[in-house]
N, C-alpha and C positions, 0 to 999 in steps of 0.2 A: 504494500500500500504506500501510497505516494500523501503524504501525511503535511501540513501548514498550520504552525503554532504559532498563533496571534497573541505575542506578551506584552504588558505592559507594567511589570514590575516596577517601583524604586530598586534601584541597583544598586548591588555593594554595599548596603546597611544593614542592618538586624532584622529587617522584618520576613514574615514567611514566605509570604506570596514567590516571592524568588525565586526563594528553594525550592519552593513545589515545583516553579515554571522548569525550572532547569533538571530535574529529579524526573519528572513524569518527559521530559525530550529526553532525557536520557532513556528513559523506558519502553519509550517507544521505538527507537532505535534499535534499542539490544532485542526486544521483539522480531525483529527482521525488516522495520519499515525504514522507509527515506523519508528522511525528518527536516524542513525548514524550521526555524524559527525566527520570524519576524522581530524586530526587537528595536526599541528608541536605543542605541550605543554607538559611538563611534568605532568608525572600522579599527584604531589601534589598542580599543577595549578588549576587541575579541576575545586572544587569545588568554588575558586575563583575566573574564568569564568564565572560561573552562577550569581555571585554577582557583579562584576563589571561590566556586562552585563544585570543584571538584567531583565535575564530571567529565567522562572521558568525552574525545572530539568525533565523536560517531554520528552526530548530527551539525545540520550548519546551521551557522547563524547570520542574517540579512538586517544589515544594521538597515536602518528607517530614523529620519526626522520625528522626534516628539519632545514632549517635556518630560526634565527628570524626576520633577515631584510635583504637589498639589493638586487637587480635585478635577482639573481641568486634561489632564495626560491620557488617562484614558482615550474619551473623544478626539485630541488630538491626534495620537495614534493610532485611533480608530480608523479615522478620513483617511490620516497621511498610508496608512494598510491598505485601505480598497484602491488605493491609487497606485500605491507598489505591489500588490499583487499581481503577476504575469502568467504564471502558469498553472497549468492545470492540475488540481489534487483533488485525492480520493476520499479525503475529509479534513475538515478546515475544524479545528479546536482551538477553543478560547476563554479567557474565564473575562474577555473583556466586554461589557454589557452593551456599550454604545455603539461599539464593532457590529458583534452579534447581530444587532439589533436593526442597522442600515444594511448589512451585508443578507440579512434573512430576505431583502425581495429581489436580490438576484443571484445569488450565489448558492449551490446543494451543497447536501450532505455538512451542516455546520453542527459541530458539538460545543452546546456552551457549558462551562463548569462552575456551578455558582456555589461562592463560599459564604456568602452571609444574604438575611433576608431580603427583600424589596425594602429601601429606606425613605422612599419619597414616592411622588404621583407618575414619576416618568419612566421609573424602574418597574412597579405596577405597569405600567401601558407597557413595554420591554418585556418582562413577563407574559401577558395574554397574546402579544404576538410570536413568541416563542412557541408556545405551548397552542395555536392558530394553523401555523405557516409550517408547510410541508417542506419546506428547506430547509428548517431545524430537525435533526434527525433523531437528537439526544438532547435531554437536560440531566444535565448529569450534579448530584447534592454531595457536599462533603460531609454531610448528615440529617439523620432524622430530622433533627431541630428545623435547620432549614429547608428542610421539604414540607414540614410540617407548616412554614409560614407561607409558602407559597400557595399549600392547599386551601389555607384560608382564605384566601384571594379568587381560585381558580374553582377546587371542586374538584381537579382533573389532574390523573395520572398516567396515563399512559405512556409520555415520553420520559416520565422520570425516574430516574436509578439514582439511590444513594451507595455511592463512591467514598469510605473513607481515605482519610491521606494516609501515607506509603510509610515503608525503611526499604534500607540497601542492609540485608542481611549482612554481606558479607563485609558492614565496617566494622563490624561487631567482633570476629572472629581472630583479627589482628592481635599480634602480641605486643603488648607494653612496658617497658620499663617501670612500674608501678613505684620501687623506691626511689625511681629518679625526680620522677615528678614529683611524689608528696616533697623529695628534697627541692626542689624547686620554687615549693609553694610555703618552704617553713614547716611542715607537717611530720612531726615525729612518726618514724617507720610502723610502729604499732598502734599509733592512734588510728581509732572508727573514725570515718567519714561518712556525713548526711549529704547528701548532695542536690539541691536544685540546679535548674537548666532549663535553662530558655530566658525570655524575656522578665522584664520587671516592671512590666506595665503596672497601672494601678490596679488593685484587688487580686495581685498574683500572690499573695499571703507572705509578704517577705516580712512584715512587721511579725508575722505569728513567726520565721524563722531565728528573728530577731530573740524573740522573749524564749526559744529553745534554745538558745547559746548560751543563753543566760543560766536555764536550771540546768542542762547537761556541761559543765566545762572541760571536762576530760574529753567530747566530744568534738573534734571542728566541721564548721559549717562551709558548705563549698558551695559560693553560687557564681555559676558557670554562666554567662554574656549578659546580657543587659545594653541598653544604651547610657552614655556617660551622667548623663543629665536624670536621668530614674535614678542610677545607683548612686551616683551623689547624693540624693535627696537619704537613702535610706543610709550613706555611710555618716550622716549627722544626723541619724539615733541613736547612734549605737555609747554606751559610755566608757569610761575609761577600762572598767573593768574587762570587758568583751574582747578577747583575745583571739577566740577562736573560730571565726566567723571569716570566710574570706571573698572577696570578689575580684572575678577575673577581668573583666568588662567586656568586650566581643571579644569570641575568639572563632578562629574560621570554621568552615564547615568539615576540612580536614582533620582538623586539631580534636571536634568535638569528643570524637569515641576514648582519645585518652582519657579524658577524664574520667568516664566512664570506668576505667582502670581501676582506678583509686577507690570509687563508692564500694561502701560497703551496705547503704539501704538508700533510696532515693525518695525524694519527698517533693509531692503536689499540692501547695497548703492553698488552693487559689478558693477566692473566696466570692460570695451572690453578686459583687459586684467587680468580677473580675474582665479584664477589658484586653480586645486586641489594640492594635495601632490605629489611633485615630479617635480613641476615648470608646470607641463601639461597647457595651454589655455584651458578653458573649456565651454565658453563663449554660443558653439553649442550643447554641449551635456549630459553637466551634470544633474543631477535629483537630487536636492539634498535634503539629510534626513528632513534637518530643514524646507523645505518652508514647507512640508506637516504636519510637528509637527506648526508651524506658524501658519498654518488656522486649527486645533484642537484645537491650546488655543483659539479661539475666540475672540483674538484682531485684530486689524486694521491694514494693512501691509503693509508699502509702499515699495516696490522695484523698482530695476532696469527693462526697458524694453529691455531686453537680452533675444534670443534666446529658452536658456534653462530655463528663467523664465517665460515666455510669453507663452509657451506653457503648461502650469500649471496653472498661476495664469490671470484672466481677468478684465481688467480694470474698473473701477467703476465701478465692480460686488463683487468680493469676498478682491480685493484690489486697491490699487492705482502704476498703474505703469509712472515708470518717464524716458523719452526718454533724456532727456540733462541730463546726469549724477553727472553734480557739486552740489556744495552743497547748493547753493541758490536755486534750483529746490523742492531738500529736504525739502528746509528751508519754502517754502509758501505751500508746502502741508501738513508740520507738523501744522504751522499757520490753514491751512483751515479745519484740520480734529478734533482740537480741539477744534473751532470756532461752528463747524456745529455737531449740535450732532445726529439727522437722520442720516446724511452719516454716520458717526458714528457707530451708531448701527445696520444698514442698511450689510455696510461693515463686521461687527462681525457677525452676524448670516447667510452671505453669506457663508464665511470664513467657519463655522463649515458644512455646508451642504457640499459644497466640498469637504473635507476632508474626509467625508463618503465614498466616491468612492473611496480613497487611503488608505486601510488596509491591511497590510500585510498579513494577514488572505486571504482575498481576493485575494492578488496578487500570493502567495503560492499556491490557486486552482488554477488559472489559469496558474501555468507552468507548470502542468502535467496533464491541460483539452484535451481532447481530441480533442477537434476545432482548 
């Protein structure tokens, strides 16, 4: 299949969208398909896309005129895409709305992937002609949640498949210098490591991480990327006492699985009003990248019991989910999982078997199966 991936990412920051653009073109690719990828970069970005993204160069990428950031990139890349488009493909994927949406009255076979609700009047009308127009061939959901808000609107599913987001098994399986790193990072060779990972937007429960460093001190706390300006805020809470709490600030998408090395239980403290990029609530519908890289490393996960985690992760099956969100909730299941070492291992070998099921490889067939 001759395959055209309409991205319009922010590039080279912390956010997800990215990863995913460039994770599911890689997937496509290793599938067997010829993979464009349209993209706002300059041609001498390229090849440091592939590296910062760390994926391999099995598909191309067609730089295009747009903007790098703000509400307005999409649409602009949208236009400046119908206009650089030239040849002929077997299916046009996109998670861009405005694209989709002008390109659905002349162009077939278009799959659009949408990761968060309709947020206004025009994304509604975006939506009904989606879910209308015979040139959409997929609406493909990164979750329930957000299928579920579309049906409010609609009534109607026939074009729609929920798609969670993906891992690369195999960054998992790498060997690590484990005591290199904790020396790296200050972290005495037998100290436990708690680990978060990912962003630190608001309501990612870093305050609840905060008040566990405090009761566990023989414990250090590892939180893995963030943007400069988040982790600032939360490194003036912390008091003089708090030692053992550290942050990395971005670190690349190659780097991540070391870390992973080191954890010894990982922890999702996000909390009702926990938010992607952009202030959004995401609490019903997010998918996000890290829980599925979480149950790849094969450690022990305790998270929040939220919506969008609970419909991925299952209770004293592949992790531990916790319904009172504070941080004494955290604090006796961290006690209990180091305590019991069956749950323990129980928990970890759960963890990896699920994660089977979420490969981008896999999720990649499935947006242009036929079913």
């Amino acid at each position: 299949m001759n395959i055209l991936y309409v991205g319009s990412p922010e590039l080279f920051g912390s956010g997800a969208s990215s990863i995913h653009v460039s994770r599911i073109c890689e997937a496509f690719a290793e599938n067997g398909n010829k993979v464009d990828l349209l993209l706002p970069i300059e041609k001498n970005q390229i090849n440091y896309f592939y590296e910062f993204y760390d994926v391999k160069q099995i598909f191309n990428i067609i730089p295009c005129f747009g903007i790098k950031k703000g509400k307005f990139r999409h649409l602009v890349h949208g236009i400046n895409a119908l206009i650089k488009k030239k040849a002929k493909y077997d299916f046009i994927v996109t998670r861009n709305i405005p694209f989709a949406y002008l390109a659905s009255f002349f162009m077939k076979n278009i799959v659009i992937d949408i990761h968060h609700p309709p947020i206004n009047f025009i994304s509604r009308i975006a939506i009904n002609r989606f879910l209308s127009s015979t040139n959409i061939k997929k609406i493909i959901c990164n979750s329930e949640g957000t299928m579920f808000s579309i049906l409010k609107e609609t009534h109607s599913n026939e074009k729609i498949k929920v798609l969670h987001n993906g891992v690369r098994l195999e960054d998992f399986k790498k060997e690590y210098d484990s005591a290199e790193i904790k020396k790296s990072l200050l972290i005495p060779e037998n100290s436990k490591v708690v680990s978060y990972i990912g962003n630190t937007y608001k309501g990612r429960g870093i305050e609840v991480i905060i008040n566990l460093a405090e009761k566990f001190p023989n414990i250090f706390f590892l939180i893995v990327g963030g943007e400069d300006a988040d982790n600032d805020y939360y490194k003036n809470l912390l008091n003089d006492s708090i030692r053992n709490i550290i942050f990395t600030g971005h670190v690349t998408s190659k780097t991540v699985p070391s870390y992973y090395s080191i954890t010894d239980l990982l922890i999702v403290p996000y909390q009702k009003d926990f938010t992607i990029k952009g202030n959004t609530n995401a609490q019903e519908f997010s998918s996000p990248i890290k829980i599925f890289e979480h149950l790849a490393s094969s450690k022990p996960i305790i998270a929040s019991d939220l919506p969008s985690i609970s419909r991925i992760l299952s209770n004293d099956i592949n992790a531990i989910l916790v319904k009172s969100l504070g941080s004494p909730s955290f604090a006796l299941e961290i006690n209990n999982l180091f305590s019991d070492t069956e749950k323990y291992n129980r928990l970890s070998n759960n963890a990896l078997k699920k994660a089977e099921a979420f490969t981008w490889k896999k999720r990649a067939r499935e947006m242009i199966s036929e079913d």
